[in-house]
Each structure stands twice: as C-alpha cells, then as structure tokens.
C-alpha positions as CSV (number, residue, x, y, z in Angstrom):
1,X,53.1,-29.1,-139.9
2,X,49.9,-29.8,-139.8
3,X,48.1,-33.3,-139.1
4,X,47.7,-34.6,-143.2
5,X,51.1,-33.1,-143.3
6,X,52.7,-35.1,-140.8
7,X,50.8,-38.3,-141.7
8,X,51.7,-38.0,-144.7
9,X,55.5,-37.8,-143.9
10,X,54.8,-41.1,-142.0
11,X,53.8,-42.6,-144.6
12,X,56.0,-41.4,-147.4
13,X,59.2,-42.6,-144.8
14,X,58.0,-46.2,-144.4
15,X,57.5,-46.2,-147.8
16,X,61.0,-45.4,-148.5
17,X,62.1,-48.0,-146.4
18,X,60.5,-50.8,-148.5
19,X,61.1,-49.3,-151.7
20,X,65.0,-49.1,-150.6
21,X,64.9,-52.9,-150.0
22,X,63.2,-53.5,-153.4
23,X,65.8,-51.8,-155.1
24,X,68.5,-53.4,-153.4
25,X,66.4,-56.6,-154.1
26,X,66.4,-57.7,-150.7
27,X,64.2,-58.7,-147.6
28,X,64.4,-55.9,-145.1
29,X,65.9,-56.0,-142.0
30,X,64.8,-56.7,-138.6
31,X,65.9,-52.9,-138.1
32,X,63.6,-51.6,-141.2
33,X,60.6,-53.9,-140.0
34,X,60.4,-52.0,-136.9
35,X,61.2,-49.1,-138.4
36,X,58.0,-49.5,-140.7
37,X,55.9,-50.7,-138.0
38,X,56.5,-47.0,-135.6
39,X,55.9,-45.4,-138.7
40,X,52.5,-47.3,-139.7
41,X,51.8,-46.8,-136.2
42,X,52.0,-43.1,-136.0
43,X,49.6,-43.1,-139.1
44,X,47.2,-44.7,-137.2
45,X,47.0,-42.8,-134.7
46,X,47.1,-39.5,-136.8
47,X,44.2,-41.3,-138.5
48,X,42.2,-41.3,-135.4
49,X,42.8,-37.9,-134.3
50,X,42.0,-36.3,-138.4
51,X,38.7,-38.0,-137.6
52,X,38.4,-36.8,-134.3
53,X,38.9,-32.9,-136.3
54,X,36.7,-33.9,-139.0
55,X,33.5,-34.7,-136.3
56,X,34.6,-31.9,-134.5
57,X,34.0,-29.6,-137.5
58,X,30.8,-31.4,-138.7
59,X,29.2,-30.8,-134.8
60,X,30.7,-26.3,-135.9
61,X,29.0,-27.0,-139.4
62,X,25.8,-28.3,-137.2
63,X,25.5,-25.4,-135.0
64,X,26.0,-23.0,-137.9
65,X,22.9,-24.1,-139.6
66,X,21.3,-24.0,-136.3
67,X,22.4,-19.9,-136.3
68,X,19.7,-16.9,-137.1
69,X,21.9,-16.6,-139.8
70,X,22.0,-20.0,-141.2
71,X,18.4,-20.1,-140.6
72,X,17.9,-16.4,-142.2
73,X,19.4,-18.2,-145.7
74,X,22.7,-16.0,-145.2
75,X,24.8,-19.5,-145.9
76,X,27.3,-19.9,-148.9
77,X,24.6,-22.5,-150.2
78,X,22.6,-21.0,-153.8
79,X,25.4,-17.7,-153.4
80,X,27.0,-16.8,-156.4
81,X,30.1,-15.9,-154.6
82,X,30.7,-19.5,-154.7
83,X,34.3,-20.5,-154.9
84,X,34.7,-22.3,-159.1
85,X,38.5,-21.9,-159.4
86,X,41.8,-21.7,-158.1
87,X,41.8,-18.3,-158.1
88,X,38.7,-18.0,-155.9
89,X,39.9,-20.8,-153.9
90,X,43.1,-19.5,-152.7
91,X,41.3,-16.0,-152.2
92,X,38.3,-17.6,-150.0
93,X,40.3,-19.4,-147.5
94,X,42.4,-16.8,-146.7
95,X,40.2,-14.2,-147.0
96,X,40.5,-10.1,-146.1
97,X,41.1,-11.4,-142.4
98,X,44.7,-13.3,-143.8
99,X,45.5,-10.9,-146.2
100,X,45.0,-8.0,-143.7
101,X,47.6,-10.0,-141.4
102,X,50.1,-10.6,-144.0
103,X,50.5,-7.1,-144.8
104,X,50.3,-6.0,-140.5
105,X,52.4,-8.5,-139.5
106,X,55.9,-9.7,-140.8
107,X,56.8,-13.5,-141.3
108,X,53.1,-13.9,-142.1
109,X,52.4,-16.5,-144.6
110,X,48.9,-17.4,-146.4
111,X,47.4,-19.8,-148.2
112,X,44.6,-21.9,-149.0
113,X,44.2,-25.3,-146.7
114,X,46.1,-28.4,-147.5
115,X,43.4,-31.4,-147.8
116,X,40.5,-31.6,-149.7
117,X,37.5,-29.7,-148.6
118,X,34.6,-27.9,-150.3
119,X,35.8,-24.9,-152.4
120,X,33.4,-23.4,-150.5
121,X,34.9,-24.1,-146.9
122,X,37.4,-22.5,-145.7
123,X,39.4,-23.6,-142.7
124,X,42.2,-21.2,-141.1
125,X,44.3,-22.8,-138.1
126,X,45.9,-20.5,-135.7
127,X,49.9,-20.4,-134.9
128,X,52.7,-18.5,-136.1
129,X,50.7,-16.9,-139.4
130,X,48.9,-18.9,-141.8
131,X,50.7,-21.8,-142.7
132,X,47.8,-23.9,-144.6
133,X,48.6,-24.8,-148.3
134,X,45.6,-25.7,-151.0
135,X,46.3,-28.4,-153.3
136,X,44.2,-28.4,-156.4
137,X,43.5,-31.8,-157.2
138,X,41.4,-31.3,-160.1
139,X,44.2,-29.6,-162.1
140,X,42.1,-26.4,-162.9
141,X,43.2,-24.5,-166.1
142,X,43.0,-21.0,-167.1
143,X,41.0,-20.9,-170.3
144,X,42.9,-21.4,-173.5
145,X,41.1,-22.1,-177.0
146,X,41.1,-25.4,-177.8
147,X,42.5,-28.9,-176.5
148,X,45.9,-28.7,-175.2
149,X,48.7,-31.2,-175.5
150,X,47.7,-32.8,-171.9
151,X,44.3,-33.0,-173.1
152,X,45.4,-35.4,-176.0
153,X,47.3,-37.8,-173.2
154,X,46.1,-40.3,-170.6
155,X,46.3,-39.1,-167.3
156,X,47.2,-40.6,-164.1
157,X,48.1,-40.1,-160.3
158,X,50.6,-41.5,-158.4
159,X,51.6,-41.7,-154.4
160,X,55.5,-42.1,-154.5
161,X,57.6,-39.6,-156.2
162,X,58.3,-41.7,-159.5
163,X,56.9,-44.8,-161.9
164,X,58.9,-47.3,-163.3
165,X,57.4,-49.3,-166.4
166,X,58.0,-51.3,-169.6
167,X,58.3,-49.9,-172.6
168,X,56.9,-51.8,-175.4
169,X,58.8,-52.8,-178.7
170,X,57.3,-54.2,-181.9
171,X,54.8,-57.3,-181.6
172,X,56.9,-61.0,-182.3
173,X,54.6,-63.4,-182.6
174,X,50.5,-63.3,-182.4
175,X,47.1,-65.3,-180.9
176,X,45.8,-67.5,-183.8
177,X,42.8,-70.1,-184.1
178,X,44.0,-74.0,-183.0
179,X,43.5,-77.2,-183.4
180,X,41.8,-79.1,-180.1
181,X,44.9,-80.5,-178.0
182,X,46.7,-78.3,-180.3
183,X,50.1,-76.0,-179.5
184,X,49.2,-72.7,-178.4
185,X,51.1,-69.7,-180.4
186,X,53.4,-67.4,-178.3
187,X,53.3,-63.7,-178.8
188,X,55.0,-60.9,-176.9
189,X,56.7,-57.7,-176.9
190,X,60.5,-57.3,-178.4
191,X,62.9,-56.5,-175.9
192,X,60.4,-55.1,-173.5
193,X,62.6,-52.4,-171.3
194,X,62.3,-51.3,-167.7
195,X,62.1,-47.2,-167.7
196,X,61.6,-45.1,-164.5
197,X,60.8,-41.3,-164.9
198,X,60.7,-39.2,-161.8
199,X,58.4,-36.1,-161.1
200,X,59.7,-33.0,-162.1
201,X,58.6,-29.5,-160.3
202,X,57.3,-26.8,-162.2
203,X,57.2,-23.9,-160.6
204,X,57.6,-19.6,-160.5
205,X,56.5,-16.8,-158.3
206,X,55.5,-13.3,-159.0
207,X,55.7,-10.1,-157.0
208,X,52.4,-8.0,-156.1
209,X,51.8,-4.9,-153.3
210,X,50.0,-4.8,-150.5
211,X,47.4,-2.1,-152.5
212,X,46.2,-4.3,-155.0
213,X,46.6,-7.3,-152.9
214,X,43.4,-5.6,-151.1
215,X,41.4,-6.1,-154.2
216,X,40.7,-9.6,-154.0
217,X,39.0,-10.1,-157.2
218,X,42.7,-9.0,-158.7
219,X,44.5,-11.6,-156.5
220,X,41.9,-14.4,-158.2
221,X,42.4,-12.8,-162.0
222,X,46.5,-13.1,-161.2
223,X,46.2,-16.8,-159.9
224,X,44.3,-17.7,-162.6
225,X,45.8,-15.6,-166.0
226,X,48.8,-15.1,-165.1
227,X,50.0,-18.2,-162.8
228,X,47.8,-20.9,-163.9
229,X,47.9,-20.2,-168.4
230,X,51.7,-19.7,-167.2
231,X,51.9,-23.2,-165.7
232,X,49.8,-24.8,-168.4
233,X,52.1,-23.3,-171.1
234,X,56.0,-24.4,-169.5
235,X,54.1,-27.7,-168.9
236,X,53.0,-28.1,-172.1
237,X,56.4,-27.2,-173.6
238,X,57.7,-29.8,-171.2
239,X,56.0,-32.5,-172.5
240,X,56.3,-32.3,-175.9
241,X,60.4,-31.5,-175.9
242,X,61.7,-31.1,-172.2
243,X,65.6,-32.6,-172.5
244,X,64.6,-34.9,-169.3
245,X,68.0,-34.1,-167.7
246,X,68.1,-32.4,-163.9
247,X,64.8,-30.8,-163.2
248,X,63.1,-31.2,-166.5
249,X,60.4,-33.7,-167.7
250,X,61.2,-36.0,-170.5
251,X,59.1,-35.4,-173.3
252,X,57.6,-36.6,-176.4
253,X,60.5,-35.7,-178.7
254,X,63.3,-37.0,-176.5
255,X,62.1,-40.4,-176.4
256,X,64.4,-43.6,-178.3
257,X,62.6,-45.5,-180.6
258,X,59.6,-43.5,-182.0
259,X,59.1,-43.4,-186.0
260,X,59.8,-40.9,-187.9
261,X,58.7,-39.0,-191.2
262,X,59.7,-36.7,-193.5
263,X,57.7,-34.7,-196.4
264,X,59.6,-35.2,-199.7
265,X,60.0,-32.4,-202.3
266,X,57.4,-31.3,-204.2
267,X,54.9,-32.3,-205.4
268,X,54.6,-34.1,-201.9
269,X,52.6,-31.9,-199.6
270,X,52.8,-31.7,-195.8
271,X,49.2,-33.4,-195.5
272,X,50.6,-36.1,-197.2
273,X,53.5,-36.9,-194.9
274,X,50.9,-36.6,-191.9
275,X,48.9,-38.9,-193.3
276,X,51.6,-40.9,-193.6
277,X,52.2,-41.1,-190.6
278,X,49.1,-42.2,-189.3
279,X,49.6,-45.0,-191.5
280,X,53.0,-46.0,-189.7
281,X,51.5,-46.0,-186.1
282,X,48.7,-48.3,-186.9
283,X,50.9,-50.4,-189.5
284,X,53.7,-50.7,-186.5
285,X,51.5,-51.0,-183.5
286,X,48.1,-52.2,-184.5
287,X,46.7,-48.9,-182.6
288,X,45.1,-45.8,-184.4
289,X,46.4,-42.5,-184.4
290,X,44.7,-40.0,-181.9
291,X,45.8,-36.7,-182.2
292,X,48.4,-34.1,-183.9
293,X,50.8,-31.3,-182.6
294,X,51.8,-28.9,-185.2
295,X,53.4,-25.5,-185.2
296,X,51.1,-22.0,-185.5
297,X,52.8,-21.3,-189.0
298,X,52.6,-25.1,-190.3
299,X,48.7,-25.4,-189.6
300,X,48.8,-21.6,-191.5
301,X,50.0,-23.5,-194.6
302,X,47.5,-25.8,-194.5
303,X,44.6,-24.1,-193.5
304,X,45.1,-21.2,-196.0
305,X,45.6,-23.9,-199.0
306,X,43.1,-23.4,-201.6
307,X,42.0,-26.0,-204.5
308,X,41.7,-24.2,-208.1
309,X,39.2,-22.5,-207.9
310,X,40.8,-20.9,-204.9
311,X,38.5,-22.3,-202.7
312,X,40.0,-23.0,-198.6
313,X,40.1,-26.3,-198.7
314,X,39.4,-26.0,-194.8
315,X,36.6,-23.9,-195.1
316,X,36.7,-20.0,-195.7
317,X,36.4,-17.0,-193.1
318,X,32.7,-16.7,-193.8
319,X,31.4,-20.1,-194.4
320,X,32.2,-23.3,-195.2
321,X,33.8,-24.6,-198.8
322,X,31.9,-23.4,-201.5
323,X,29.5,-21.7,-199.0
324,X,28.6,-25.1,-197.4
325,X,28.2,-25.4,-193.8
326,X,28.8,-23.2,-191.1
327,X,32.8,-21.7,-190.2
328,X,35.2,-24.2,-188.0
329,X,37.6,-21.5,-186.5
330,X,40.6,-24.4,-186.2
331,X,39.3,-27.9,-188.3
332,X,41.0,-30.4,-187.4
333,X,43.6,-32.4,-189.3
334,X,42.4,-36.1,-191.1
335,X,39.7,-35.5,-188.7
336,X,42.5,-36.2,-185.5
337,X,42.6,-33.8,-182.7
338,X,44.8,-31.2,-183.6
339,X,46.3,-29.5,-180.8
340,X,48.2,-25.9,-182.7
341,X,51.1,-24.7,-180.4
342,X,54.7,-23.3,-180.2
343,X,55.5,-25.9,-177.9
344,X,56.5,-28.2,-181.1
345,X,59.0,-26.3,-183.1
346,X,58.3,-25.0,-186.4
347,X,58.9,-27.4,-189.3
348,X,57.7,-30.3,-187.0
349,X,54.7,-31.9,-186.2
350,X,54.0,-35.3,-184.1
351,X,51.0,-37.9,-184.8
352,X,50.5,-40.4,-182.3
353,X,48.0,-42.6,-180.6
354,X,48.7,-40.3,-177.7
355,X,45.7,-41.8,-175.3
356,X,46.9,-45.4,-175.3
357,X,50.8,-44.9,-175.5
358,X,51.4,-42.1,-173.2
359,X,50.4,-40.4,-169.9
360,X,51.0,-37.6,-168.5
361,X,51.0,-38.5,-164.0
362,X,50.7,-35.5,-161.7
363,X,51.1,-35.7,-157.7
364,X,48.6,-33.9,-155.4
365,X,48.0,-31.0,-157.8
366,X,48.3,-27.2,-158.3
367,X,49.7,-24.9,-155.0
368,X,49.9,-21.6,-154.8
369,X,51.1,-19.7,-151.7
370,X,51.7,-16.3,-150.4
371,X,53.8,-14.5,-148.2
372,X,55.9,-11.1,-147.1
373,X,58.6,-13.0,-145.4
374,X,60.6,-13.2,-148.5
375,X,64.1,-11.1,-149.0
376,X,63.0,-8.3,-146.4
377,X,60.1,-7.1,-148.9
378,X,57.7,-7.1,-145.9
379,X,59.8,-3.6,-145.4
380,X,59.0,-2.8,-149.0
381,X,55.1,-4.0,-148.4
382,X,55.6,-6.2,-151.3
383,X,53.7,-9.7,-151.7
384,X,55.4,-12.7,-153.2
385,X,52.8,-15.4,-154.7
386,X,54.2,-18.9,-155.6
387,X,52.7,-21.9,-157.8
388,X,54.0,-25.1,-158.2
389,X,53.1,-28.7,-160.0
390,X,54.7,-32.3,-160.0
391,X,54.3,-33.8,-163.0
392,X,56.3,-36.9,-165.4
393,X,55.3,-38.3,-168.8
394,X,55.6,-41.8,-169.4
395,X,56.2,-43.3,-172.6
396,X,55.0,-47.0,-173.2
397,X,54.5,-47.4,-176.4
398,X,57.2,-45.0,-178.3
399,X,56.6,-46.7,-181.5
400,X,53.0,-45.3,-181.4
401,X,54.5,-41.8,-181.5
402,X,55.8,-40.2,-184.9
403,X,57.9,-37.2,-185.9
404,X,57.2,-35.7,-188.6
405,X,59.7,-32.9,-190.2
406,X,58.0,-30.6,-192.6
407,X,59.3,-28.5,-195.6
C-alpha cells in the first residue's frame, strides 16, 4: 500500500466513525474522539511525507532537464507519443520494462500509478512487482456516435461511498407579490423524502498472452475498444433500467413516482405521445424537458416516416426534405437530445429534464490492472486485464422523468 493509499484509508476510517454516530444520531464517544484524532493524525503526517516525495521528484524532474538529453530536445514535451487516453496511459507507465517482468516473473502485477500525475509521467515504485494502480479521473470513453445516456445527466463526485438526498414531490404552495407589512406565502415541496443510493461496482476482466501483450499499441486498442465501449455500454444499461437490488445501480426506470405516457391507437402517432410528454414534465414540475431515450427500431419508425408526397419528414439519405439543407445522420427529436440505444427496451422511450433532475456520481474513476498471478495462468503465459468503475444515479426530481410506452 502505497502512501495516497494508506492516507486515504485514514481518512476513509475516521470518516466512518463520524458517519456511524450520525446515523445512530448521536455525539460520539470519548473512545471515537480519540479514535478520529490518531487517524487525522496519521493523515497529517502522510501529508508531510507525499510532499516530501512530490519535491523529491520535482529536484529528478530538475536534473532531467539539466541532462544532454533533455537539453538535446529528446523530452516527452512537443512528442507525438504523448499519452491522450486510457489506453496509452496504462501502457506508458508500465511500459516494455513492466510488461517484460510480468511475463519473467510470476506474482508480478502491473499497472498504471494511483494519484494524479501527467499522462505523460510515469512513476514505477520498486517492491514485490508492480503494485501501482491508475485511476482515470476524467472518465475517458471509447468513441461511440453520438451523446450517450450519461451525457444527458448531471454529473458529480463524491468522497464517501454513498449520498443521501431528498426527493422532491409536486410544488404546494408558491412566492407571490405582497402587500408592505403584508403575510408572506409559504411554498414547498410535498412530502419531500430522504433517499440514499450507494455506489455500485462495474467491473470485468479479459484474458490476453504474453505474445501480443508485447505489442503495446494492441494492449492500448484492448483497453480502449474493448474494456472502455464495454464499460460505457453495462453502465449505460445500468442507468436507465438497473433493478437497484445487490450490486446493481438503480436506474431511471425503477424509480417511484415518475409520469407516465402512453400512445393511443391510431390515428395517434408515437411523436405525439412524446410530445406529450414534454408537456407533462414542464406542466408538473415547472422545468423543461432535456433530452430523449428511445429504442434503435422506435427512432427507425420515426425517422423513415414520410409525408404524402413520400417525402422523410427527417430529412432523406441524400439531402435534406425536399432537397433542403444538408443530411443530419440521427436529427434529433422536438429538437431534444435524443440519445438512440438498446439500453431502453423496445416499445419504450423516456423524456425528462434529465440535467436538472438527475445525476449520475462516480468515485475516483476508471482502473484497469494487470497481472499473471491469477488461477496459475502465469504457467499458461496468459495475461489477465481488469477494469472497474463506482458509480450511483440519484434521482431528485422523479416527477421530471416520464415513461413513455409506444405502439
């Protein structure tokens, strides 16, 4: 365990202490007060020796500019093998050196370091094998057309393992103009309820041999295609219908008390009932709608409608209605982002004011690690790669969120 790691196991302990005495709603003990206190103290002092490190490494970084090398213009700075994702990252900072160990040596674990430095850094402590771990606090994606569902929500971070807020009914009451010395009007939330949601680990791993481990350029394209889309995907299903019991995250769909709609028989039309529902989440919270989800084969429907002239009414696949402007590959809906994935079943769609009423929280960030140690496949010179996430929705305003089933 290394220095952030240990401090930050201080901290997380004497945090647990006072959170146990909130929830008990209590003063703590004598016991817990001291407690806290040897625990505050040892992040202290771990704070003075991660700056001791940090001036350490600036003096290294100072005599490495001061090197014929540095001088030369052989430095990372204007290089094009500059470290810009995960991917390149994790490959980086362990480098041929690491990977050439983990496939020499068994128990040998790698991985990129654990506290936020340069991309371009790399830092590799000695001991029993590589035990540093990257964490990816800018949540980098794979490419994938488009916004995504996460894109649509707030977003947050958060330092304990769980949040615990009000949920917000209908509006009783409202401000209004008054009289001088006049009463003031009261206005508040119905029934405003207490929810906690926890984090939720997503995670998977993925077996790779030592031969095309050697080809670093592969190791970056598998962190980045297949573990990172991967992750972006199961998340994304997660938040739009994950059950929220055990290890799953409670999503959009799962949620009490948001509105609901439903397309009639003909002649209603699906736009219709979306439009709809934008109507209800401004009508019911005073909030406009930001955004739809809706199913591959439901947006087909709609974007393949034609008026009678058989004319797309979105546009056509070589320009614009009627030959008018240039071709949007996926228009949006009312003009809302539309977000098109199997993550919402088909035959359902959901409008909300996704921004103000929800947010999707995430602690620390992406990790990926490798290693041989795992099931004797060191014998088998077989690689096992993990990635992991922490991640919760909350929902505060479920009335701002509507379901929308579809003919």
């Amino acid at each position: 365990m290394n220095m952030h790691q240990k401090r930050a196991a201080a901290l997380a302990a004497a945090q647990a202490i006072v959170e146990g005495a909130k929830a008990s709603v209590r003063n703590m003990t004598d016991d817990e007060k001291s407690q806290v206190e040897v625990h505050l103290k040892e992040v202290d002092e771990l704070d003075v020796q991660i700056k001791g490190a940090g001036e350490d490494q600036a003096r290294l970084a100072r005599l490495a500019e001061l090197t014929p090398e540095a001088k030369s213009g052989n430095s990372d700075e204007g290089r094009h093998d500059v470290a810009r994702t995960l991917g390149e990252h994790f490959a980086k900072s362990v480098g041929e050196e690491g990977f050439a160990n983990l496939k020499s040596i068994s128990g040998f674990t790698v991985s990129s370091p654990e506290y936020m430095k340069a991309a371009t850094d790399p830092q590799i402590t000695t001991g029993f094998g590589l035990m540093l771990t990257e964490v990816d606090r800018t949540i980098v994606r794979a490419y994938r057309p488009g916004p995504v569902v996460a894109d649509l929500m707030g977003s947050g971070t958060l330092s304990g393992n769980a949040v615990t807020y009000f949920v917000e009914g209908a509006l009783e009451g409202d401000l209004a103009t008054v009289a001088e010395g006049g009463a003031k009007p009261q206005f508040h939330n119905v029934d405003p309820t207490p929810v906690t949601d926890a984090l939720k680990k997503i995670a998977g791993w993925w077996d790779t041999s030592d031969e095309m481990v050697e080809d670093l350029p592969f190791m970056v394209s598998e962190i980045n295609n297949r573990g990172l889309y991967r992750l972006s995907m199961v998340e994304e299903n997660q938040l739009v219908s994950g059950a929220g019991t055990g290890s799953t995250i409670k999503g959009l769909l799962n949620r009490p008390l948001i509105q609901t709609e439903t397309q009639a028989v003909s002649p209603d039309s699906a736009q219709d009932a979306l439009f709809r529902a934008i109507t209800k989440v401004q009508t019911a919270t005073g909030l406009s709608a930001d955004g739809i989800i809706i199913h591959p084969t439901d947006y087909q429907k709609l974007r393949l409608s034609k008026d009678a002239n058989g004319q797309y009414f979105g546009g056509g696949f070589f320009s614009g209605q009627y030959g008018n402007g240039g071709i949007v590959s996926q228009p949006p809906l009312w003009g809302l982002n539309t977000v098109v994935t199997t993550a919402v079943a088909a035959g359902t769609a959901i409008v909300g004011a996704f921004k103000q009423a929800t947010t999707v929280y995430r602690k620390g960030g992406v990790r990926v690690e490798s290693t041989n140690s795992d099931l004797g496949k060191f014998t088998s010179n077989i690689i096992t790669t993990r990635i992991e996430e922490r991640a919760l929705l909350a929902v505060r305003i479920p009335l701002a969120v509507v379901k929308v089933t579809l003919l």
